[in-house]
N, C-alpha and C positions, 0 to 999 in steps of 0.2 A: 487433408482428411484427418491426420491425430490431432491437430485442433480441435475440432468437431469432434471427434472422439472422445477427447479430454472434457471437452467443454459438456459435454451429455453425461457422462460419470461424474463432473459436479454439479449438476444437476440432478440427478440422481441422490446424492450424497447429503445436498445441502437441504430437499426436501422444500417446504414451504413456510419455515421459521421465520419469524419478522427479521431477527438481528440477522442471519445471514444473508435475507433477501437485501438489504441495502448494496451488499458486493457485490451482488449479482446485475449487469447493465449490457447493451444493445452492443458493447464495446468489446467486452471479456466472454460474454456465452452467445450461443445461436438458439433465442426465444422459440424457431417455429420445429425448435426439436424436444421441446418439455412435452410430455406425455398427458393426452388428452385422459379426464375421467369417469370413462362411459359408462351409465349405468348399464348395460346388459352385454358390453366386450363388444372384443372390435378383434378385427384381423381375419386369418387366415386359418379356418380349419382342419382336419387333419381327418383321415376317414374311420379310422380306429374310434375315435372320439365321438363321430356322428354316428356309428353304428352302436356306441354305448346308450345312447339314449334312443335308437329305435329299440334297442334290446330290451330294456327296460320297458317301455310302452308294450310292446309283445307278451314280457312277462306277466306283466299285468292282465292284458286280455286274455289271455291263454287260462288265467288262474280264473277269472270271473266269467266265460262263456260257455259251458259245459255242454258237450256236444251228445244228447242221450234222450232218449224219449223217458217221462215216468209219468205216473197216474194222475190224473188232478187234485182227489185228493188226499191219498197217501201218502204222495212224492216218493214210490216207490219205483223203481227204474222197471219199466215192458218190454220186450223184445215184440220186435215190427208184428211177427206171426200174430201177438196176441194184441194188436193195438185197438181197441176202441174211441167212440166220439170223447169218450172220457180221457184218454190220452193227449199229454200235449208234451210239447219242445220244452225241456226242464230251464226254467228261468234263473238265468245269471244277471250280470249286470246290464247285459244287452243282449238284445234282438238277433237272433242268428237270420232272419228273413229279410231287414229293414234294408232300405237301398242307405241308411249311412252304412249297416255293414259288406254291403256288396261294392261300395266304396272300399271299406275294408279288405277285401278278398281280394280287390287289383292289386291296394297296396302290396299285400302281401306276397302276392307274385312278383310283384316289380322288386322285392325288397331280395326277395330268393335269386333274381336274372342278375342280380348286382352285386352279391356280397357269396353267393353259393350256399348261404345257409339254409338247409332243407325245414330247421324249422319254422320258418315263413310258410317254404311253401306246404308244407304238412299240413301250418296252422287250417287253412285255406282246404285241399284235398280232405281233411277227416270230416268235417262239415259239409261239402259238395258230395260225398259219397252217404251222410247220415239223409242227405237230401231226396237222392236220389234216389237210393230204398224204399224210404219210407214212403214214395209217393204214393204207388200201384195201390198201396191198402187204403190210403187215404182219403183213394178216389174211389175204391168201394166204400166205404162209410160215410164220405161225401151223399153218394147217393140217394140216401133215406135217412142222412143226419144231417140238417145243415148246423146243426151247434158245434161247429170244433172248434181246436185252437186257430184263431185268428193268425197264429204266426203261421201255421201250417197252411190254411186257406189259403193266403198267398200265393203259396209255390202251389196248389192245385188249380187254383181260381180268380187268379190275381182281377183285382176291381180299381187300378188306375195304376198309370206309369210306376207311380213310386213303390206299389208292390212289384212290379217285372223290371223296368230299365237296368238299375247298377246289377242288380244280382245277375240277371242274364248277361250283361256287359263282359263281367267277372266271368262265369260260366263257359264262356265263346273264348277269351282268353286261355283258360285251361284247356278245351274241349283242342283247338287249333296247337297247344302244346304236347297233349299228351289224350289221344283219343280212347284209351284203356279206362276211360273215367266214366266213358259212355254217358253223358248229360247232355247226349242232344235229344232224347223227349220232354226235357225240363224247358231247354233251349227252345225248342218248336212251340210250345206253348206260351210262354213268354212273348215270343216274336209274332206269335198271333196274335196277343191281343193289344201289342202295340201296333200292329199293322192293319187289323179288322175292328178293334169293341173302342179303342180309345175315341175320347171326344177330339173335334177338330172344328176349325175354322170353314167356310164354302171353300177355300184355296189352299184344303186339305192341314194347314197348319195346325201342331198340337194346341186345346186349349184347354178351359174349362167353364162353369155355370157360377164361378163363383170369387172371388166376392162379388162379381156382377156378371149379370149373361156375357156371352165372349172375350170374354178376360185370358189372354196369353201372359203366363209364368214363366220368368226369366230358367226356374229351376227345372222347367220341362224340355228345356233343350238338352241337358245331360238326362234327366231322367229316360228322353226317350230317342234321342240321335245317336250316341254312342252302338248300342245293341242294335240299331240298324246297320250299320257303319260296319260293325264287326262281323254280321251275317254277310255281309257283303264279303269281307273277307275270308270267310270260313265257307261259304259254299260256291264264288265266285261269280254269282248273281247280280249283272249290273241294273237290277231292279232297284236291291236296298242303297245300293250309292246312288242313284237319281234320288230314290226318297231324305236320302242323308242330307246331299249338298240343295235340295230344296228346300227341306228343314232349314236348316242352317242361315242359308240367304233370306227365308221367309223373318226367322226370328229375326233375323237382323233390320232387316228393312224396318222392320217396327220398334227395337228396342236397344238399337246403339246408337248412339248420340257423337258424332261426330269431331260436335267441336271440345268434345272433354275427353274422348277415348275413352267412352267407360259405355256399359248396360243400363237400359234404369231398367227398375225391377217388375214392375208391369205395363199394362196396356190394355187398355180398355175397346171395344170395337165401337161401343158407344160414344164415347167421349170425342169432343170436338177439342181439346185439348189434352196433353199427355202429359200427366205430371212426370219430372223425371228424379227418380227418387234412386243412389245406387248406391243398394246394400253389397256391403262385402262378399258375403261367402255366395250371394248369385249372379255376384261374377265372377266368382271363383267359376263357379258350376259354369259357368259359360266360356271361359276361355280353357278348362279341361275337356271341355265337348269339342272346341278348336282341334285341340292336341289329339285326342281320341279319333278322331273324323282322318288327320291329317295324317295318321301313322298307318291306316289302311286302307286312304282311295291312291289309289295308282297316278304314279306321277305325273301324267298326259291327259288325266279326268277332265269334263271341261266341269268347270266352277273350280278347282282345286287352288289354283291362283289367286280367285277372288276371297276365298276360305283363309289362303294363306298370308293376304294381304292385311283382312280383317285381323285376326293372328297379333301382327305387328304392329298395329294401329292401338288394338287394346292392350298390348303389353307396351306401348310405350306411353298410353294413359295410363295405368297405372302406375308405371313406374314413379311419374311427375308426381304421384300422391303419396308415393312411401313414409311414413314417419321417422323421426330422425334418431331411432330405437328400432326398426327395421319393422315395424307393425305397420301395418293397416287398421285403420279405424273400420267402426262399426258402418258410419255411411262415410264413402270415401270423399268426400270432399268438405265434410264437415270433421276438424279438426279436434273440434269438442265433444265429439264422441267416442266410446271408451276403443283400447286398442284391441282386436279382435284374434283369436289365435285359427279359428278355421280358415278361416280367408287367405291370412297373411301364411300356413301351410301350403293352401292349392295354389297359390303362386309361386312359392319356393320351387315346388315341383313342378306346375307347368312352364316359368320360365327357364328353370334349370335343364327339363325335355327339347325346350325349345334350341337353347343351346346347342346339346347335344346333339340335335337334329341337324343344325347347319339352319333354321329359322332365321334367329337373330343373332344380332355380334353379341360373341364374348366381351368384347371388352367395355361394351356401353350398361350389359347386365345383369353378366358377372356379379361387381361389385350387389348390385341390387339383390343377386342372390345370395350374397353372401353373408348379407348385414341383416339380409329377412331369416336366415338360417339360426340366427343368433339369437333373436326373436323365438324363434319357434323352439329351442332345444329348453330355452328359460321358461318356457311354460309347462315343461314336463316334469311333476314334481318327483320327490326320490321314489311315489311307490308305481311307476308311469303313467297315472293319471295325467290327462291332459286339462292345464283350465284355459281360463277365458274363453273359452267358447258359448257362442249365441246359442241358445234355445232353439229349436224348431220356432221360426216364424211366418207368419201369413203372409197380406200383403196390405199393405196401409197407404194415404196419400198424405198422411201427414209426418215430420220431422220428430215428435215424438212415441208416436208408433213403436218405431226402429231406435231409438234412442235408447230409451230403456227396456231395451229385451232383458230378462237374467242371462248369465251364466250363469255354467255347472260345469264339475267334473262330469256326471253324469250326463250330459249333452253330448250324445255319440258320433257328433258331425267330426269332432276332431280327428279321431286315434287313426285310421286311416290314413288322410292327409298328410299326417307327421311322419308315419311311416313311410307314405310313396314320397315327399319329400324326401326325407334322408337318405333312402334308396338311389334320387336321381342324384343328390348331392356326392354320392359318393362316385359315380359314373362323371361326373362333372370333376371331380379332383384327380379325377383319374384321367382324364381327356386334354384339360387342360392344365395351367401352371399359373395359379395366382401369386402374388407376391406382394409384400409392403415397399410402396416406393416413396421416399419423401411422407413415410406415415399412414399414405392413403391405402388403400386393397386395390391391386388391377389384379387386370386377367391378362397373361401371355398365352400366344400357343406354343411356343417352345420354352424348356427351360432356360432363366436368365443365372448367369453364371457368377453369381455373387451374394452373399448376407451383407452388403453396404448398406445403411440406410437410406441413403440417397446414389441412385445411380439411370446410367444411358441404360438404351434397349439394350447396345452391344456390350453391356457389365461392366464398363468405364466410370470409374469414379475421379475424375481430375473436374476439381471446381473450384 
C-alpha cells in the first residue's frame, strides 16, 4: 500500500509533462490510479453542499414569485375585501397557479421534511393560504364576470388536469400535514373536476381531443393520478386508489414499451401503429406518478405489485440511458440530442425516493443517483436559475419535433424538480454510506471503515 501511495503523489507531482512522462511506466507507477478529467465532477457529495444549491434555487424563486393580489392596471397591491374582475395574482417570474409550480410546492415540502428548514415550507404555506382566501370572492366575481385573471380561474374553475392535478397534489400534501391550512374546499374542487368534467377514453382512462381525437398524454398520468392517489390517502376512500391503480395500469398498457424500459410519449386511439417517441421530462412525469401512487396505496392494495414492478422495470430503463456526464438527453435513446436538466432532476429524485423506500438496490442506483446529482447541481447558475430545461412541449411523431425544443431559464419545469431532488439526496446521504472504491462511487449500507483508495467490504487493504 505505500507503494501505491507513493506512486499516486508522483503522479500527482509529475502532472502530464512530456519530459517526465517518459519516467513514468507500467513498472514504477499504478496507471489505473491517475485521476480521470471529468468535465462536471465525479465522487461523493456531501449534504451541506447539496442544500447550498437548493438554497440558492429557493432564493431565487422566493425573490421572483410575489405572493399578493394588485390591480391590472395600476400594479397597486388590493386587499381580498376589495378585489374586482380587475384584480389579478401580481406577476413575477412565474405562475403561482401552474402545475410546474405545484410541482414546486411538493418540492418544497419535501425540501422542509429533509433539511427542517421552515423556509421551504413557508415558501409553499404563504401561497396556499393567499389561495385560499382569496377564493370565496373570486367565485363571486366569477359569477357575472368571466374576464379575470386566468391564473386565478384556475383555482376557481380549473378547465383541464394541468390547471387541478400538481397543485391539488401539493395541496393534500400539506392539508394531510397540517389541517390548520384548511384547503380542503380548494381540494374538493380540484378533485371534482378530475374525477367528473375531465375528458377520458370509454375505459375511463385520462385523455384528450388533441393533437388527434383520443390521444392519451404521457404527462396526464402525473397530472391527474397523483391527486387521486393522495385523496385516497387523506380521506381513506378506497374509491380513489381503484381509480389510481387503473390509471396507472391503463397508461401503461398503452404507453410503456417493454423491450427499452421507457414511455413513449403518446398514443393515438386511432392509429393502427404507435410511434414510440420517448421524451425525457414525460418520463420523468411518469415514473414520479410511480413514486407518488406508491407512497400512499397501502401495502396489500391489489395492483400495488404490478405498479411496483413497473417502478423497477422503468428505472432500470433508464438507467441503461444515463449519459456519461450524468444527463439525460432530450429523447432518451437518441444520443444526439441536447442534455436536458428537467428530466435528468425528476430522476434524481424519483430514483433516489425509490431507494429510500426499500424499491431498488442501493447499490445498483446509487451510483446512478449520484453522477445524475452532479449533473443537476451544474445547471444551477450563481443567481439559481435553472437552465437547460425544455420548454413546455406538445406532442409530435417526428424525431425533430422534440429535437430542437428551446431552452430557457424561464422554463419553469426545472426549479421544482431540483429542489425535490436535492431534498431526496440529502435523505439518501443520510441513509446510506457511499464511498470511492478503486475510483468508482458505491453505495454501502453501512459505514466502511477506511479512506484507502482501494479496499475489501471489511476495510482491508492487503493487495
Amino acid at each position: 500500500m505505500k507503494r501505491i501511495l507513493a506512486a499516486v503523489t508522483l503522479l500527482l507531482a509529475i502532472g502530464g509533462t512530456a519530459s517526465v512522462a517518459q519516467t513514468v511506466n507500467d513498472s514504477n507507477t499504478p496507471l489505473h490510479l491517475m485521476q480521470p478529467e471529468y468535465r462536471l465532477g465525479y465522487g461523493v457529495s456531501d449534504s451541506a453542499s447539496v442544500k447550498q444549491t437548493m438554497d440558492r434555487v429557493l432564493r431565487y424563486i422566493s425573490s421572483v414569485t410575489p405572493a399578493r393580489l394588485v390591480d391590472r392596471t395600476s400594479g397597486r397591491t388590493v386587499d381580498i375585501a376589495s378585489a374586482t374582475a380587475d384584480t389579478q395574482l401580481e406577476q413575477g417570474d412565474f405562475r403561482l397557479t401552474s402545475y410546474e409550480w405545484g410541482v414546486t410546492y411538493s418540492a418544497v415540502m419535501a425540501a422542509y421534511a429533509a433539511t427542517g428548514d421552515a423556509a421551504y415550507r413557508d415558501y409553499a404555506y404563504e401561497r396556499f393560504r393567499l389561495l385560499r382566501d382569496m377564493a370565496p370572492r373570486f367565485r363571486e366575481i366569477y359569477q357575472t364576470n368571466r374576464n379575470i385573471d386566468v391564473n386565478i380561474r384556475r383555482v376557481i374553475d380549473p378547465h383541464a388536469l394541468d390547471d387541478a392535478g400538481a397543485v391539488c397534489s401539493a395541496m393534500i400534501k400539506a392539508e394531510r400535514v397540517d389541517s390548520t391550512l384548511h384547503l380542503r374546499p380548494l381540494i374538493d374542487s380540484y378533485i371534482s373536476y378530475i374525477m367528473h368534467r375531465e375528458y377520458r377514453l370509454a375505459d375511463g382512462i385520462f385523455a384528450r381531443t388533441r393533437p388527434h381525437y383520443n390521444t392519451v398524454w404521457l404527462d396526464d398520468m402525473f397530472m391527474g393520478i397523483p391527486p387521486v392517489a393522495q385523496m385516497g390517502g387523506l380521506t381513506g376512500n378506497t374509491m380513489y386508489y381503484n381509480e389510481a391503480v387503473n390509471q396507472v395500469l391503463g397508461f401503461a398498457d398503452r404507453m410503456f414499451v417493454p423491450e427499452a424500459g421507457l414511455f413513449r410519449h403518446g398514443w393515438v386511439e386511432g392509429m393502427q401503429f404507435h410511434p414510440a417517441f420517448f421524451w425525457g421530462r414525460a418520463n420523468g412525469w411518469a415514473l414520479l406518478t410511480l413514486c407518488e401512487v406508491l407512497d400512499v396505496l397501502p401495502a396489500d392494495y391489489e395492483g400495488r405489485d404490478d405498479i411496483l414492478m413497473l417502478l423497477r422495470m422503468h428505472a432500470a430503463g433508464l438507467a441503461a440511458r444515463q449519459g456519461r456526464d450524468g444527463f439525460w438527453h432530450q429523447l432518451l435513446d437518441r444520443d444526439e440530442t441536447y442534455e436536458e436538466t428537467s428530466c435528468t432532476a425528476i430522476y434524481t429524485y424519483c430514483m433516489a425516493h425509490a431507494i429510500n423506500q426499500g424499491w431498488i438496490d442501493a447499490g445498483a442506483f446509487g451510483p446512478v443517483v449520484q453522477l445524475a446529482w452532479h449533473a443537476v447541481e451544474s445547471a444551477v447558475n450563481d443567481r439559481g436559475q435553472v437552465e437547460g430545461v425544455c420548454v413546455g412541449t406538445g406532442m409530435g411523431f417526428d424525431p425533430a419535433f422534440y429535437s430542437y425544443r428551446p431552452t430557457h431559464v424561464m422554463a419553469a419545469h426545472g426549479y421544482g424538480p431540483v429542489i425535490w431532488a436535492g431534498a431526496e439526496m440529502i435523505r439518501l446521504l443520510a441513509q446510506q454510506h457511499p464511498k470511492s472504491n478503486d475510483s468508482a462511487v458505491q453505495f454501502y449500507p453501512e459505514e466502511i471503515n477506511t479512506d484507502q483508495p482501494i479496499f475489501n467490504v471489511d476495510g482491508t487493504t492487503h493487495f
